[in-house]
N, C-alpha and C positions, 0 to 999 in steps of 0.2 A: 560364525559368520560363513553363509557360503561363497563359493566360486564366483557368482556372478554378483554380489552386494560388495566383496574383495576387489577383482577388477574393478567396477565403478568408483570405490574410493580412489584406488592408486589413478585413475583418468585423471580425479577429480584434486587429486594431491599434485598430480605431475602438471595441471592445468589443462589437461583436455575436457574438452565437456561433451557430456553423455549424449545431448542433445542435436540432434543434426543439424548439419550449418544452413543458413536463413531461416530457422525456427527460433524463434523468439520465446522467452520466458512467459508464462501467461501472466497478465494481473487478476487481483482477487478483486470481484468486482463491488461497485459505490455499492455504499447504501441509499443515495440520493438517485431520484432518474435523471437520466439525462437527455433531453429532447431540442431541437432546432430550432429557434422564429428568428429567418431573417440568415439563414446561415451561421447563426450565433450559439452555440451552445447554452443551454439552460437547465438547470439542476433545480428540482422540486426536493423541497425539505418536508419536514414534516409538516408544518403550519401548513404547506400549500395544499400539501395531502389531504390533511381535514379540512381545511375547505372547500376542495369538492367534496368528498365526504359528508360534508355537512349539507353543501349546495343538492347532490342527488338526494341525502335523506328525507329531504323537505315533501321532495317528488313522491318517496315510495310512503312518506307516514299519512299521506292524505287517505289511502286506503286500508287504514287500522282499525276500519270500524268495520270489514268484511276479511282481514285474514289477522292472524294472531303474530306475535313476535317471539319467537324462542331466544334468542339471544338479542339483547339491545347494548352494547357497547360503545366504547368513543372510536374504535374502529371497525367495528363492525356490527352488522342488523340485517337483518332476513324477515323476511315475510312467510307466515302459512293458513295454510285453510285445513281447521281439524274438521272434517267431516268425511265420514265412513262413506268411499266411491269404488268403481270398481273402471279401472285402468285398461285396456289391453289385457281383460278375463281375471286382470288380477286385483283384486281388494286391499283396499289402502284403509289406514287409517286417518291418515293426514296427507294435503298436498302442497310441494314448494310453490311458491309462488316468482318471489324476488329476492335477491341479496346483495348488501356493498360488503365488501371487508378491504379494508389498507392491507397494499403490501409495498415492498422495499422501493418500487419506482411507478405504481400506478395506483388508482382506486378501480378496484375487479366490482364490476356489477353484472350482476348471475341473475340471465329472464329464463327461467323456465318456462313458460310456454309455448317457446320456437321449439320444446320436445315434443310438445302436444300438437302442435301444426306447422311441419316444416313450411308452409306457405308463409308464415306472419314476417317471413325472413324479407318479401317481396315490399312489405310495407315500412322497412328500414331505408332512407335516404345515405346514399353514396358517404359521407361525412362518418355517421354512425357505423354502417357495414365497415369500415375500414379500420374501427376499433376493435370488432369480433375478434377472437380468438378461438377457435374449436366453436364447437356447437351455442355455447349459451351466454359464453362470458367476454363481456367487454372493457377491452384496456382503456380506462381513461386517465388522460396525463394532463386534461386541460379543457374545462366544461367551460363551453362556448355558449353562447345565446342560444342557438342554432340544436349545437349536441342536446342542451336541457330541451329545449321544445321535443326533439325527434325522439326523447328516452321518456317525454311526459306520454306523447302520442302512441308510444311501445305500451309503457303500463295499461293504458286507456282500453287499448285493441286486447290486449293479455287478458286485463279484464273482462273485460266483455265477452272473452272466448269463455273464461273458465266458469262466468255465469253460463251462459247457453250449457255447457255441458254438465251444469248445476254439482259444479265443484266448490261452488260459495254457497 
């Protein structure tokens, strides 16, 4: 054992703690999320999980008869378009389209086409933009009327871009 793991124990033997004073112990965090209505705390389980889940999937299978599905799971599904295009000079053999997958406190849904036109970002209402997370992927803890409308109207515009540049 070295010099400085020795010290630590004898602190921790003698009751000092390693840790500076007003720094608190971290906790290991939920596996449930934990989100607010009303000032109230509220924890989403899994059940609530797949049913957004299930509520966006409905959105994204209406367009299976123009892109294909690599993975279809109960938590997760992606969209693609296998046709040979060429990117920014570069040749593709297939392109993303959209994806949900569960994770520990939201359902992640991934629009790629705000890579292919950072303008599409312009036709997201305030509600939706405030789930983004980085460039493509949206945190959702809680599919509202509203959010479903503003994520149908996303696909809709998505679509329509990646026709025009006849990536369907």
């Amino acid at each position: 054992m070295g010099p400085l793991k020795q010290n630590l124990k004898q602190k921790k033997s003698a009751g000092i703690s390693a840790r500076p004073p007003g720094r608190k112990k971290s906790k290991k965090p939920s596996m449930q999320s934990v989100h607010r209505k009303n000032g109230v705390k509220m924890k989403l389980n899994q059940d609530e999980l797949l049913e957004i889940f299930q509520g966006l999937k409905i959105l994204l299978t209406t367009y299976e008869k123009y892109f294909f599905s690599k993975i279809n799971l109960e938590g997760r599904y992606d969209l693609w378009s296998f046709k040979e295009v060429e990117i920014a000079g570069r040749k593709r053999k297939e392109v993303y389209f959209a994806g949900l997958i569960i994770q520990s406190s939201y359902v992640g849904f991934y629009f790629m086409p705000v890579y292919a036109d950072t303008e599409l970002k312009r036709v997201f209402n305030n509600e939706l933009l405030s789930l983004l997370k980085g460039k493509s992927c949206f945190h959702i803890r809680k599919l509202t009327p509203e959010i479903k409308k503003q994520i149908k109207d996303a696909l809709k515009t998505g679509f329509d871009l990646y026709k025009k540049r006849n990536w369907v």
